[in-house]
N, C-alpha and C positions, 0 to 999 in steps of 0.2 A: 288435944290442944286446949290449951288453959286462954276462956276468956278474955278480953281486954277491956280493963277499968279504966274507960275516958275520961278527960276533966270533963266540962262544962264548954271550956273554951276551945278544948280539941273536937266536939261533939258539933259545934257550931262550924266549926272550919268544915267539919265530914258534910254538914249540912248544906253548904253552900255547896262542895265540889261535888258533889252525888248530880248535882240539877247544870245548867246551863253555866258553863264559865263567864263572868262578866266580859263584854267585848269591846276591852279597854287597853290601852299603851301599857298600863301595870296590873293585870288581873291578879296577881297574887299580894300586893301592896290593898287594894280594893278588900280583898277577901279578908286581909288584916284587920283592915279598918272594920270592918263590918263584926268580925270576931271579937275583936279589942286585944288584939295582940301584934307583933311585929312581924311585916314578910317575912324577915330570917325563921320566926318561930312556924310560921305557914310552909313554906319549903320543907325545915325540916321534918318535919311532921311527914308531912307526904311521902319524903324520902324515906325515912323511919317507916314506915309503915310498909311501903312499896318494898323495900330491904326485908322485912320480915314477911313478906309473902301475904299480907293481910291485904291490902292493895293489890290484885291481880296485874292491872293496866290500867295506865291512865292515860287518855289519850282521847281525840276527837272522833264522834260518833258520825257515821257519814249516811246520811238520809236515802237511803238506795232507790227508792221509788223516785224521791225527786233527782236521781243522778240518771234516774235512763233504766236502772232495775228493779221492772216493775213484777215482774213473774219470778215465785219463790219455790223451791219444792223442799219438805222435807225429805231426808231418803236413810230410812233404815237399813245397815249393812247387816250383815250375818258375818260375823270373823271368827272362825271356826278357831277352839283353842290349840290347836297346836301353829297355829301364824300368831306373828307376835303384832298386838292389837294397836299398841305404842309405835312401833315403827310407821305400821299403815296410818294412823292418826295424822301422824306427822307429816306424810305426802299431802294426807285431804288437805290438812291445815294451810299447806303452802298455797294453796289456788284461793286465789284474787274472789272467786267466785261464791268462797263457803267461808259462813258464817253461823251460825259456831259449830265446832267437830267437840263430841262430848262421847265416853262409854257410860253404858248403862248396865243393867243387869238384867240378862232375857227373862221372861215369864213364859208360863206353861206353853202354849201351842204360838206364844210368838218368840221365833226366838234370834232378833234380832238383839244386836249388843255393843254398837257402833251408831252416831246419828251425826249428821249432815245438813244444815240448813243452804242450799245450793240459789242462790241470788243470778236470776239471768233477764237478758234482755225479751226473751221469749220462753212460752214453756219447750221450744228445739233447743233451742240454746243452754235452757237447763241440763235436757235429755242430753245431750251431746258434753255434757262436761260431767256428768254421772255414767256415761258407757265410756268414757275416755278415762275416767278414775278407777273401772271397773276393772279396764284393760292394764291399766297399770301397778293395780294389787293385787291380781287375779280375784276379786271377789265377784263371784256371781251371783250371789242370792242376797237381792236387796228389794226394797218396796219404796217406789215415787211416791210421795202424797201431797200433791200442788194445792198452793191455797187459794183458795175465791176471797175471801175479805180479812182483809187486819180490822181486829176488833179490838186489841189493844199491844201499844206498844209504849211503853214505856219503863224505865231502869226504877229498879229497885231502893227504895229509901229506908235508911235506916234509921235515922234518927229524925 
């Protein structure tokens, strides 16, 4: 994948929309103004980029502790290669309750290769939506790793 040469005024636009959207009747007019360039040019930008895959999603981040879920678990799957790792992704990903489904690459004596951030109202409620995904991939050989304290949570800046 080849790089991408920002202007200045594309880089400032990236800069605003990485952090907190203005919480305003025009947040994309705002974000202009602040850039020194035209909503139409802010839109499309975003579009452009979201188009090209550089953008993954945009979209509003939702505080799960202060919505009610306050207990997290990571949970390492084992997806054996001959099950196709993409389709099973694709169920985790659907439940309301996981955030984010990524694969990795097992290492020596751990060899999990599937990961799951499972958001519940309790650590049962976790348990109970990690043996209910288990049931429905057949995967049985996973590892819960519930967390005690966020120590930091915040998105990544680029520029």
């Amino acid at each position: 994948m080849t790089p991408v040469n920002f202007s200045e005024q594309e880089k400032e636009v990236l800069r605003i929309v990485q952090a907190d959207l203005p919480d305003t009747q025009s947040p994309y007019a705002d974000i202009a103004a602040r850039a020194g360039i035209s909503e139409q040019e802010v839109l499309d930008l975003l579009q452009r980029l979201k188009k090209q895959d550089i953008i993954r999603r945009f979209g509003a981040t939702l505080r799960h502790q202060q919505a009610g879920y306050g207990h997290n678990a990571m949970v390492a799957w084992y997806v054996d290669e001959t099950m196709d790792i993409r389709k099973i992704g694709k169920i985790m990903s659907k439940r309301a309750e996981i955030t984010p489904c990524y694969e990795r690459a097992s290492c020596m004596d751990w060899p999990y290769n599937l990961y799951t951030m499972v958001h519940g109202r309790s650590p049962e409620h976790c348990s109970r939506v990690v043996h209910e995904l288990a049931r429905e991939t057949g995967l049985d050989q996973y590892e819960m790793l519930f967390s005690y304290k966020e120590l930091k949570k915040t998105s990544m800046s680029y520029f």
